[in-house]
Steps between C-alpha positions, in 0.01 A plus 500: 500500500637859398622719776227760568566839319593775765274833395666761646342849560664833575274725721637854533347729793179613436422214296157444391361171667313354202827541303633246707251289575284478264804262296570296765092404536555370155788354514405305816188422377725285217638319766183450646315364126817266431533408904869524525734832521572586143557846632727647787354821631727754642492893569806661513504920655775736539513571829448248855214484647090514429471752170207706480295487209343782331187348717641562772493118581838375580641193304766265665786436189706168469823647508641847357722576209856393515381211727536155334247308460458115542407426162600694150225735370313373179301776485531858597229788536529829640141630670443852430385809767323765482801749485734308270486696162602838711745324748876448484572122576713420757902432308510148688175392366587575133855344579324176580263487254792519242683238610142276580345576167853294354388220708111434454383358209237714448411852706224763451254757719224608618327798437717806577771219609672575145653796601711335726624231207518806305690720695753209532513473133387140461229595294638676257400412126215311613162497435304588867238622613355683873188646606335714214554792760841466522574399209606813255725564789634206481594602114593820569742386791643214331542572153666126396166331589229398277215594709119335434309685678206288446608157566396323773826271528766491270783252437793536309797328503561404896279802602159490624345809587142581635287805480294617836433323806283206380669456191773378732231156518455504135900463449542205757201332332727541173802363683279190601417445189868546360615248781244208546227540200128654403338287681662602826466832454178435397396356861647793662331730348202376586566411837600880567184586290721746269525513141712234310592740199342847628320704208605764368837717633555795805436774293091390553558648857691761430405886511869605442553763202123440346458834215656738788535821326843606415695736297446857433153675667343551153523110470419428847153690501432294146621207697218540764247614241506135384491313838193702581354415148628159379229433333581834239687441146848540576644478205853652453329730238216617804739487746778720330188744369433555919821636509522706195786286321529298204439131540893392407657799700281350805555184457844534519503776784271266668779171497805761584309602852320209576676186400215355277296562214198664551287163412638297731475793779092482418521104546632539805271721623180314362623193676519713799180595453373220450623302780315750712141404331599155516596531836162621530347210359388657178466215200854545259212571191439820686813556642637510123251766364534704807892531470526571138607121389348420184337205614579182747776363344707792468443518843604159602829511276557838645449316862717232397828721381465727816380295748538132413152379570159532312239743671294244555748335682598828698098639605497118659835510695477941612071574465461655842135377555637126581 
């Protein structure tokens, strides 16, 4: 029988609790389906002593960094906390998780926890991913990553990285299924009562950025003009008439100050709009003629690119009258 695989996880102060144990309820609930350890849980901190949480509840680590450990690492994840994309990591913890990153086979994070692989430059290169609000700081701040800002795991190459807090579940589930099969993984899932494969990405949560007016005040005021009447025609030849400019000299004024064409500034702020409504439990039909989509379907691929998820599938998950 194979020696279990030791899944270690780094929990710096503050750390948030479900970063840390939401994974190790999945990974022990492997052992528990296959009814022998195929997993060695351990929590490794940075300091002696009980670590508070960003809870406030106090969790008891295994051992701290630079303390060996009875078995090698297989497996190594860094929780994230609350504070991490603003903080300056402690010089011994990024030491360590050089030299342990050689070691492991395979090593990732959770939620903001890839600021601390990042700032230790064992990310760079990759393909990641972090919680959809930190995550354009996370590309600003570490230029060499490929950030996804609306994964909810990703893997590449020996790095596994997670987006918020319960995401954290969805990429143990993954490693299950990477280590001991489908079928597993499959159990687990269901014994936790989450999602095997969870639809759709983060960004379906996510109020980060949504048509926020920008650029000069002449485009800003035309930028709220629409959000307060989605429903209008907002073509680039109405739009630029608003402001008294030709359609190509706004268009182009338009992408220097904002960042995006002017059509895919109105998408985003139809979806926005229309995530209220559905929100609201209005039907998508009416949701589509209300905020200026030519009908459903241009609606739903419009959900889809922005969002990940159909509005059907959206009004049942956020409608506020459930």
């Amino acid at each position: 029988m194979p020696a279990p695989k030791t899944i270690t996880i780094v929990a710096p102060g503050g750390v948030q609790l479900t970063d840390v144990s939401g994974p190790l309820d999945v990974f022990a609930e492997a052992n528990s389906q296959l009814q022998r350890a195929v997993y060695r849980l351990e929590v490794v901190a940075t300091a002696l002593g009980p670590l508070r949480s960003s809870s406030g509840v106090r969790l008891v680590p295994d051992r701290v960094i630079g303390e060996p450990g009875t078995e090698r690492t297989h497996t190594l994840l860094v929780a994230g906390a609350p504070g991490a994309p603003n903080q300056n990591p402690p010089v011994a913890l990024l030491n360590w998780l050089r030299t342990e990153t050689k070691r492991v086979r395979r090593y990732g994070s959770v939620c903001s926890g890839a600021f601390y692989l990042a700032a230790a430059g064992v990310l760079d290169g990759r393909r990641v991913t972090t919680h959809w609000a930190a995550a354009d700081q996370l590309a600003r701040t570490f230029l060499a990553l490929r950030v996804e800002p609306d994964a909810l795991y990703v893997r590449d190459g020996p790095v596994r990285t997670a987006a918020g807090v319960t995401a954290g579940m969805d990429l143990a589930l993954a490693l299950v299924e990477e280590d001991v099969g489908r079928d597993v993984a499959l159990k687990v899932a269901a014994q936790l009562v989450m999602f095997f494969k969870r639809p759709g990405g983060q960004l379906q949560f996510s109020r980060n950025g949504a048509a926020v007016p920008v650029g000069r005040s002449t485009l800003q005021e035309l930028q709220r003009w629409v959000v307060a009447h989605p429903g209008e025609d907002h073509s680039v030849t109405q739009l630029a008439a608003r402001v008294g400019l030709s359609p190509r000299h706004f268009a182009r004024l338009f992408r220097s100050e904002t960042g995006t064409t002017p059509a895919a500034w109105v998408e985003a702020a139809r979806v926005e709009a229309a995530r209220g409504l559905l929100e609201s439990a209005s039907a998508p039909k009416q949701v589509a003629t209300l905020c200026g989509f030519t009908d459903v379907n241009v609606l739903r691929r419009a959900f889809q690119r922005c969002l990940g998820v159909t509005p059907a599938e959206y009004r049942k998950r956020f409608r506020r009258d459930e």
